[in-house]
N, C-alpha and C positions, 0 to 999 in steps of 0.2 A: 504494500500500500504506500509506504513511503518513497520506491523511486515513482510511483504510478505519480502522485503528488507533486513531486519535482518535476517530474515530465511535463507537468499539463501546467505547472504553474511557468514554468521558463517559457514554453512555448507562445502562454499568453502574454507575457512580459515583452517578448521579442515583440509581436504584434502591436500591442497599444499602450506599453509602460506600466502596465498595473497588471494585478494577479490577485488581487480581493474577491471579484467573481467566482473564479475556477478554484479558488482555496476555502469560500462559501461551501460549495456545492462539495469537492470534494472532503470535507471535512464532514460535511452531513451526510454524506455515502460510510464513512470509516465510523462512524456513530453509528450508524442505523446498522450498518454489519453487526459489531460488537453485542448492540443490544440485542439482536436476534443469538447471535449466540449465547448469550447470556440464561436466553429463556429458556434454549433449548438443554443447556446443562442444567437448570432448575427444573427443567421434566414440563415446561409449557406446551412446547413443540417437539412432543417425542418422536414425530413422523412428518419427514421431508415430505412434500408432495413429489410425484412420479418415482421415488424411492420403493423397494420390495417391503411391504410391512414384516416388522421383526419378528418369529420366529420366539416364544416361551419355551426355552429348551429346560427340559427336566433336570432336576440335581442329578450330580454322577453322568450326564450325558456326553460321552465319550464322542468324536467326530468320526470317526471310521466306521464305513459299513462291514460286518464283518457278518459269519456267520452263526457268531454268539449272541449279537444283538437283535437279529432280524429276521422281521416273519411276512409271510405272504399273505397277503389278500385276495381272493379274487373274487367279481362280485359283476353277476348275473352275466355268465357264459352260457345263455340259453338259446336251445338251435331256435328259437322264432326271434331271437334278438341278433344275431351274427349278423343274418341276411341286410343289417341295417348299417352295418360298419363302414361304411365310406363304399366305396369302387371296388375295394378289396379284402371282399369279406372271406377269401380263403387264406387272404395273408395274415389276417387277425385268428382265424382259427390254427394255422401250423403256429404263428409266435405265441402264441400263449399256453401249446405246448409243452413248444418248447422251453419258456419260461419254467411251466413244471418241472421236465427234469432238470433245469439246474436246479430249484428248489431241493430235487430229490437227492441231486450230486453232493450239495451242500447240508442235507440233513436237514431242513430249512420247517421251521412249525406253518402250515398251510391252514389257511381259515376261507371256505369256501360257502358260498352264499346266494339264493336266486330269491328273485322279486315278481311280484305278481298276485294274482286274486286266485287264480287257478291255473293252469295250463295253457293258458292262451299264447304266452310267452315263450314255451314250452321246456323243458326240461337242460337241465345243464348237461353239456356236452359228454356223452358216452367216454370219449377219449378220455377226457381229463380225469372220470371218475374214474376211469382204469389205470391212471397214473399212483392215484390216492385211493387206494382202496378201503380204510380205513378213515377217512377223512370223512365226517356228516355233512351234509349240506342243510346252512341255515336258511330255512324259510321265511322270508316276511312279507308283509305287508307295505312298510312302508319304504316310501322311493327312495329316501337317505339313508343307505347304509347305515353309517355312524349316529343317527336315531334310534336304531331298532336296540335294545335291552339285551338280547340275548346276544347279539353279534359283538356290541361293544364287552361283556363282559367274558367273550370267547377270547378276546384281544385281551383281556387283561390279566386274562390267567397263565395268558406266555410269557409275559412277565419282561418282555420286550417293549423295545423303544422306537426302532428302526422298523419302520415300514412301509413296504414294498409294497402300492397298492395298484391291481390294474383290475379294468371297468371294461367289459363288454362296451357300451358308449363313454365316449369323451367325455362327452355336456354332461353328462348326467351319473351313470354310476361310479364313473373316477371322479371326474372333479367337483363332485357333492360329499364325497366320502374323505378325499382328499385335503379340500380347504376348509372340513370341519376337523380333521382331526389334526392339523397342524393347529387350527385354533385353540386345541386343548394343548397344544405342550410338544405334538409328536414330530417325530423327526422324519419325514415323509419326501419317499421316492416313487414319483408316479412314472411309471413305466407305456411310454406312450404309443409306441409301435405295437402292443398287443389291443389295441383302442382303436374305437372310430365314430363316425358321427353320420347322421343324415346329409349333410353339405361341409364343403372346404372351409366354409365361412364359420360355420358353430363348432367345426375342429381348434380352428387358431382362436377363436373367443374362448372358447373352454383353457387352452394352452398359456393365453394371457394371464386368463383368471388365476390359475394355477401360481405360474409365476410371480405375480403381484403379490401372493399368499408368501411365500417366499416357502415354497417348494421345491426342491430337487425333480427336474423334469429331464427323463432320461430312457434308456431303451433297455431291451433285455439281453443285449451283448455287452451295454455299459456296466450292468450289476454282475451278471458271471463275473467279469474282469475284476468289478469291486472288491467282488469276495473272496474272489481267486488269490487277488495280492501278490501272488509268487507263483513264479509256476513250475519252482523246486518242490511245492508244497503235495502233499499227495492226491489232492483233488486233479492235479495240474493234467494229466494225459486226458481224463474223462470230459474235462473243459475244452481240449484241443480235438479232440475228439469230434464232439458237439458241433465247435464252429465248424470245423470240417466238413462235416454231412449238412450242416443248414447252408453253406456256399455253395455244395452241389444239387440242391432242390430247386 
C-alpha cells in the first residue's frame, strides 16, 4: 500500500503540484481495507463473498483419505433411475462398479440405499448387490439421503469421517446428501463420474453447488489413487490391475 501511495501521489504532483486529492482518496482506501479486516478477524465477516464456504471439520480430523477413515455411500442405483444419467447411462453403471471393487480392494465399510414409494424407480442394480453380498439396502422415503434416521445413523456407526458419497443423479441424490452432510462437520468426497443428470446444465449446477459447499469433487480413479498412496503397498497390483481392464473396456 505504501509504494501504491507514492506512486499515485508523485504522479499527481508531477501533473499539477499538489497530491492532497490522491492522498485523500488513497488514505481512505488503506482505512476502509484495515477496517474490513479488522471485522473479519473479530468473526463479523467470516465468509468472503465468491469464496468456498468453510468446511466444520470434526476434532481429530486427520487430512488424508485413507482406508481407515472412509466409507462409501451409494445412494439410489436403481435400474429405472440409471436410464436418467446424462447421454451415458452405461458409463455410470460400469463406474460405479467399479467404484465397488475398489471399495472391496480397500476393505472399505459400504452403506447402500434406494428411494422411492414402491418400485417404480425400480430396484438397485443386481450387479452391485452381487458385489456386497452382505451389505442391506436402506429403504426410504425421503429424497435427502442424509434426512432419513436410519441411513444417517448407519453412517454413524462406522465410526468414520471420510466420505465417499456417489448418487445415481447429480442434482439430487449426490448433491443433496453431499452439501448436507459436509454441513454437519463431514469431510466429503463426491465422486462424480459414477453420477448424472437429466441435462448438461443441472450437471455443472449440481457441480457448482457442490463446490461452493466446499466439497472435494472428484472421480473414482482419483480415490483408488487416494487410498492406494503407494503402490509398494499390498493393495498396489489389484489397483493396477483394475485400471488396466477399465482402459480396455
Amino acid at each position: 500500500m505504501a509504494s501504491y501511495y507514492r506512486q499515485d501521489r508523485n504522479k499527481e504532483k508531477t501533473r499539477n503540484g499538489t497530491f492532497t486529492e490522491v492522498h485523500h482518496e488513497v488514505h481512505h482506501e488503506v482505512h476502509h481495507e484495515i477496517h474490513r479486516e479488522d471485522n473479519r478477524e473479530k468473526g463479523r465477516y467470516p465468509i468472503k463473498i465468491g469464496k468456498p464456504f468453510p468446511m466444520r471439520r470434526r476434532e481429530g480430523d486427520d487430512k488424508s483419505l485413507t482406508p481407515q477413515n472412509a466409507v462409501l455411500l451409494l445412494i439410489d442405483y436403481q435400474t429405472g433411475l440409471i436410464p436418467y444419467g446424462g447421454p451415458s447411462p452405461y458409463n455410470i453403471r460400469n463406474n460405479v462398479l467399479t467404484l465397488g471393487r475398489v471399495a472391496k480392494i480397500f476393505s472399505l465399510p459400504v452403506i447402500i440405499t434406494q428411494g422411492g414409494l414402491g418400485e417404480e424407480s425400480g430396484p438397485i442394480l443386481q450387479e452391485l448387490l452381487d458385489i456386497f453380498p452382505d451389505v442391506p439396502v436402506i429403504r426410504r422415503t425421503i429424497i435427502n439421503a442424509w434426512e432419513d434416521p436410519e441411513f444417517i445413523r448407519a453412517v454413524q456407526q462406522t465410526g468414520r469421517q471420510k466420505l465417499i458419497i456417489a448418487g445415481a443423479l447429480s442434482d439430487v441424490s449426490l448433491a443433496f446428501t453431499a452439501i448436507s452432510a459436509a454441513g454437519d462437520g463431514y469431510d466429503v468426497y463426491a465422486v462424480i463420474d459414477v453420477s448424472g443428470g437429466w441435462s448438461l446444465l443441472e450437471e455443472q449446477a449440481a457441480l457448482q453447488r457442490m463446490v461452493q459447499a466446499g466439497i472435494n469433487v472428484t472421480s473414482w480413479r482419483a480415490i483408488a489413487a487416494k487410498l492406494q498412496q503407494d503402490w509398494a503397498l499390498p493393495t498396489g497390483s489389484k489397483v493396477l490391475k483394475l485400471f488396466s481392464e477399465c482402459m480396455h473396456e
